[in-house]
C-alpha positions as CSV (number, residue, x, y, z in Angstrom):
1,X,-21.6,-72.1,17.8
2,X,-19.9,-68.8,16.4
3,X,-20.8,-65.3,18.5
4,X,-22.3,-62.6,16.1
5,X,-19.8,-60.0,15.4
6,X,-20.4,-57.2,17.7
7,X,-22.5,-54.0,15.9
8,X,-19.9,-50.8,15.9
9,X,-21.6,-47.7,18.4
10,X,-22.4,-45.1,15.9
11,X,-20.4,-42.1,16.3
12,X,-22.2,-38.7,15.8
13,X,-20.2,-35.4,15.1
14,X,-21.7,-32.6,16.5
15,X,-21.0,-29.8,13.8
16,X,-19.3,-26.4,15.2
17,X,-21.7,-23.7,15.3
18,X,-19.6,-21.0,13.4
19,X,-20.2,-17.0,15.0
20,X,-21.9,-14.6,13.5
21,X,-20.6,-12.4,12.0
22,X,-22.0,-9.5,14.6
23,X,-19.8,-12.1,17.3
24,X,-17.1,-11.7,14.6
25,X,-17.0,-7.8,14.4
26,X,-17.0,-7.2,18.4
27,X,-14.4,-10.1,18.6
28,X,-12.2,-8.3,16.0
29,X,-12.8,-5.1,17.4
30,X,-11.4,-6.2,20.6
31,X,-8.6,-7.5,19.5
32,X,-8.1,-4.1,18.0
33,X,-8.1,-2.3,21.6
34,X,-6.1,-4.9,23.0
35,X,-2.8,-4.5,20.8
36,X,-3.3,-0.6,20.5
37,X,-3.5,-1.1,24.8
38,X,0.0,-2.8,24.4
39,X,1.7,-0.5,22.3
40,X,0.7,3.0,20.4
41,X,-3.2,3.5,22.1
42,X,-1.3,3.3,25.1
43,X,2.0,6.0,23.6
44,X,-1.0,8.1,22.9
45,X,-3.3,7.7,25.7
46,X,-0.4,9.0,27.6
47,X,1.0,12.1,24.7
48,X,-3.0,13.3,25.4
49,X,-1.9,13.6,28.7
50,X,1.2,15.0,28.4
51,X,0.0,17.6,26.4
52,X,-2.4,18.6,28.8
53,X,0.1,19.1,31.0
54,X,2.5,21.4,29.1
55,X,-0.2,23.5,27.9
56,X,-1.5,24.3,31.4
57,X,2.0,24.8,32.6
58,X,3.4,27.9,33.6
59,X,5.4,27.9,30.4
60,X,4.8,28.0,26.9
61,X,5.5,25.3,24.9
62,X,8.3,27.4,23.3
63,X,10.3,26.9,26.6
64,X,10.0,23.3,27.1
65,X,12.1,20.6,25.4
66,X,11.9,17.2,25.0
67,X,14.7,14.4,24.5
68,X,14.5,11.0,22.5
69,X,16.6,8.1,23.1
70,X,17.4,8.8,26.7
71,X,20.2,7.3,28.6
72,X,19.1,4.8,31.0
73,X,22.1,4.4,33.3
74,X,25.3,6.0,33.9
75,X,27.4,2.6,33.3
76,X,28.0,2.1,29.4
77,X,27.4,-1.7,29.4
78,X,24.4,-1.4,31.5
79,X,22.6,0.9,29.4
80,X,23.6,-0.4,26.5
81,X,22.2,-3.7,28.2
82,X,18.9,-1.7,28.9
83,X,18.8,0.4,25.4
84,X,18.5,-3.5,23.7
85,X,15.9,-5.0,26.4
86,X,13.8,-1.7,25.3
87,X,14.1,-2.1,21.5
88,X,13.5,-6.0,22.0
89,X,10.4,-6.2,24.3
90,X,9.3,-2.9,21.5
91,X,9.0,-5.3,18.7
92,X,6.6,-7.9,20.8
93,X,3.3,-6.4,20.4
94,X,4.7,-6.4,15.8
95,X,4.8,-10.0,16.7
96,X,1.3,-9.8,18.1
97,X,-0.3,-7.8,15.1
98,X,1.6,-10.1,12.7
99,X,0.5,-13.3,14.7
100,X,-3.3,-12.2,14.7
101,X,-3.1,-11.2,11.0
102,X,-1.5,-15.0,10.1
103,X,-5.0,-16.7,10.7
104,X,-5.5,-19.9,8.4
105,X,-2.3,-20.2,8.0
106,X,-1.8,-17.3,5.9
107,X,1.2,-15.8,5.6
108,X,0.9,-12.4,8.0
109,X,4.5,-10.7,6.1
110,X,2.6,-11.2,2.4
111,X,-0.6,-10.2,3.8
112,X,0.7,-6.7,4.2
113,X,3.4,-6.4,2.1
114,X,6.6,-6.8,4.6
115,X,8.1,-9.5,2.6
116,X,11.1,-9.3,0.5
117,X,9.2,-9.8,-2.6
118,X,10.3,-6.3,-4.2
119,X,13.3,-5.1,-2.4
120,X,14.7,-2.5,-5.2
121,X,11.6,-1.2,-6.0
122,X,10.5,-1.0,-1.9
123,X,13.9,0.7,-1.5
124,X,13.1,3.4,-4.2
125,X,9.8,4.1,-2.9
126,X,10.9,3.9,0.4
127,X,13.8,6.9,0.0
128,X,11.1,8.5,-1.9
129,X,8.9,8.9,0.8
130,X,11.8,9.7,3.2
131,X,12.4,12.6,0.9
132,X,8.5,13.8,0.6
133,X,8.4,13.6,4.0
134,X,11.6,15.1,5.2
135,X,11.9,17.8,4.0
136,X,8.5,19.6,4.5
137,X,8.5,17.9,7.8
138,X,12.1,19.7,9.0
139,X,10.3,22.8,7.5
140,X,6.8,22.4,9.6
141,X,9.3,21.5,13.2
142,X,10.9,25.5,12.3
143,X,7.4,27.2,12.0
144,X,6.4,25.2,15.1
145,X,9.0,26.5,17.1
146,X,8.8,30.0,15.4
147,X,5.3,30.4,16.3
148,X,5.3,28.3,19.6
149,X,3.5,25.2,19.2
150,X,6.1,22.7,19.3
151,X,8.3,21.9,21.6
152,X,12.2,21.6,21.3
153,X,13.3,18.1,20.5
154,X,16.6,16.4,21.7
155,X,17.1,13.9,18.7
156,X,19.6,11.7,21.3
157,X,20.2,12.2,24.0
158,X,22.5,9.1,24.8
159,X,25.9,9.1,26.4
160,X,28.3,8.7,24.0
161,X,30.1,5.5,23.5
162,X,30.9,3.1,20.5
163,X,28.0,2.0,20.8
164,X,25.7,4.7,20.4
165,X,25.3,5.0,16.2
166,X,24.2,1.3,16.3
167,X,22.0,1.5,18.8
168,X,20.5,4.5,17.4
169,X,20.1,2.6,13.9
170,X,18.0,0.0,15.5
171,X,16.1,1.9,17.8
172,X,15.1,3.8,14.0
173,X,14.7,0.8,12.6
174,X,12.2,-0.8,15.4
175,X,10.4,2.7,15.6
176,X,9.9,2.0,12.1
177,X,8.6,-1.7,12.4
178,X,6.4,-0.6,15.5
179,X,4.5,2.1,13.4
180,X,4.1,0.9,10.5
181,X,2.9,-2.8,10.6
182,X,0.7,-1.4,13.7
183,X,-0.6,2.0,12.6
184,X,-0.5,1.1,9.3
185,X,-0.5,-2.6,8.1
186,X,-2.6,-4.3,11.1
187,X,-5.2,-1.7,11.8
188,X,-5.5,-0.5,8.4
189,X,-6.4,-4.6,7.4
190,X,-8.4,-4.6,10.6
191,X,-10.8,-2.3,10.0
192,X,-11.1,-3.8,6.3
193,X,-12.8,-7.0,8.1
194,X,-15.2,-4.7,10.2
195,X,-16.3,-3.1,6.4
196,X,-14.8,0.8,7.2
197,X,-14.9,2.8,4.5
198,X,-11.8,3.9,2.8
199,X,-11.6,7.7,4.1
200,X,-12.4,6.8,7.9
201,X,-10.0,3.8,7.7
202,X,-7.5,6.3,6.7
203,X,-8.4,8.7,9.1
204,X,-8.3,6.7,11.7
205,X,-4.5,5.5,11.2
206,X,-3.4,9.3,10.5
207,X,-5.2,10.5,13.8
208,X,-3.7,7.2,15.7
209,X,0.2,8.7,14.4
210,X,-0.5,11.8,15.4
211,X,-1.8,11.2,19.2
212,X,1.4,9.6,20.1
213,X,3.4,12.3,18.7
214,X,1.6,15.1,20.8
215,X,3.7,15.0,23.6
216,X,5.9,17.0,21.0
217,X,3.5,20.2,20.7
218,X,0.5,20.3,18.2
219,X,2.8,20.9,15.4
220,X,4.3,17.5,15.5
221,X,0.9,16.3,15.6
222,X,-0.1,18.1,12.3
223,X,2.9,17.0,10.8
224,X,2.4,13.0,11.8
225,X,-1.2,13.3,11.1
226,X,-0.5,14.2,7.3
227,X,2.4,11.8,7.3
228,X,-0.3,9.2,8.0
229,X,-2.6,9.9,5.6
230,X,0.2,9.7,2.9
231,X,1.3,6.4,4.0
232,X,-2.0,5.0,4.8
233,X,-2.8,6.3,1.1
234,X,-0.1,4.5,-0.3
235,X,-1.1,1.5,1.3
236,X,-4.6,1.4,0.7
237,X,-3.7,1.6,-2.7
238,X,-0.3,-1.0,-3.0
239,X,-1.0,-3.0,-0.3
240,X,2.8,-2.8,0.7
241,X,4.3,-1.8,3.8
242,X,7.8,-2.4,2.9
243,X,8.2,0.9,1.7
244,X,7.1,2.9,5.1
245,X,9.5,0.6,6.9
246,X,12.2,2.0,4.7
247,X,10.8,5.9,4.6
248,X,10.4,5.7,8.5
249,X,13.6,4.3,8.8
250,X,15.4,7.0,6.9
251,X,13.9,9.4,8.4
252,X,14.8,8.1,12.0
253,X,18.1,7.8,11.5
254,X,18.3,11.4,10.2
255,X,16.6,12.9,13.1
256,X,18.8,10.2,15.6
257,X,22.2,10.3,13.5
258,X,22.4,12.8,10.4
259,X,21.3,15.6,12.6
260,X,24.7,15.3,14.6
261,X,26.6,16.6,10.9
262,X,24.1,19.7,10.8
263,X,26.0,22.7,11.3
264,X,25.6,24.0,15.1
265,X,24.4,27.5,13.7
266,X,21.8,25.7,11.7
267,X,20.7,23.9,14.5
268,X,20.5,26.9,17.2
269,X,18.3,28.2,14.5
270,X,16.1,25.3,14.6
271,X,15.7,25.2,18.0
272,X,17.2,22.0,17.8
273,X,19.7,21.0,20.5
């Protein structure tokens, strides 16, 4: 006599509870502070700081200088070794912002606009930029100086060795990728998904590129502040960040590189060393 075929268990599926969307916002919003805590919150957290400091010195920020791309160690293959470990652990919280921005599967780089979809068109807005910015910006760093609000700035202050002019071009390059997908491209999208309005999302990025740049006196502050609302103008509106990449760029390798070609007279008047 045949056995009755055995009766298959029913299987129940439980269906995932999705968050609301209050558990959304705070989720997003700390991810916010967490990437800003590993990279530019942090730069200016610690510029606030700074700032305090040199104003409540004993000298006026006229006196005081400040140097960029330091050397690290009197050995030329050592600090070149160093000046590349710092550039290459700089670029890990970009890989962050553009992980947490590549969510169902969706690509992060088209998301904001740092693909290669355009490149003549991001090149000529990109030297564009540069330009708007440049120039008024060299012009604001004199007045500073002139009427003692910013500090003197050291554009490099690395040993020199053959080295040196590439490492300063990728040390523009990954300011420029550091500022501009964070400052610009994450938070900017970020605080799209928690429903900011347009002028506070704005304000928010131009206020986050100045704080890191106080360190340099409150005119580099203005001058960064206003160079964020420009570029977080032109990306609100494109939806490209291609462009900054390239203006940023530019500009870093004028102030690391270009500057070195400036007559010394013109310089001394600058109060640039």
């Amino acid at each position: 006599m045949s056995q009755p075929d055995a009766v298959a268990p029913a299987v129940t599926t439980t269906a995932v509870p999705q968050p609301s969307e209050r558990a959304r916002r705070r989720r997003i919003g700390v991810e916010i502070w967490i990437v800003l805590g590993l990279s530019l919150g942090k730069s200016g957290v610690y510029a606030l700081v700074n700032i305090v400091a040199r104003l409540t010195a004993d000298t006026s920020l006229r006196e005081q200088s400040t140097a960029l791309n330091t050397s690290q160690s009197s050995r030329p293959y050592l600090d070149l070794t160093y000046q590349l470990l710092s550039i290459g652990f700089a670029l890990i919280p970009v890989a962050l912002a553009l992980y947490l921005l590549s969510q169902n599967g969706r690509s992060s780089l088209r998301r904001i606009g740092l693909d290669r979809a355009r490149p003549l068109r991001d090149l000529g807005v990109g030297v564009g930029l540069a330009a708007v910015i440049g120039i008024p910006g060299l012009a604001l760093y004199a007045i500073g100086r002139a009427i003692g609000i910013t500090v003197e700035v050291q554009a490099s202050a690395l040993n020199s060795a053959w080295w040196t002019v590439p490492v300063l071009l990728l040390s523009a390059l990954q300011n420029a990728l550091l500022e501009e997908v964070i400052v610009v491209g994450y938070l900017m999208e970020r605080l799209r998904d928690l429903r900011w309005g347009p002028v506070a999302i704005i304000a928010a990025s131009a206020l986050l590129r100045g704080s890191y740049h106080l360190y340099q006196g409150i005119g580099p502050f203005i001058g960064n502040a206003v160079m964020g609302v420009v570029f977080a103008e032109y990306y609100r509106r494109r939806r490209r960040v291609m462009p900054l990449v390239v203006a940023h760029t530019l500009l870093d390798v004028v102030a690391f590189v270009g500057y070195a070609l400036i007559p010394a007279a013109w310089l001394a008047a600058l109060g640039i060393s």
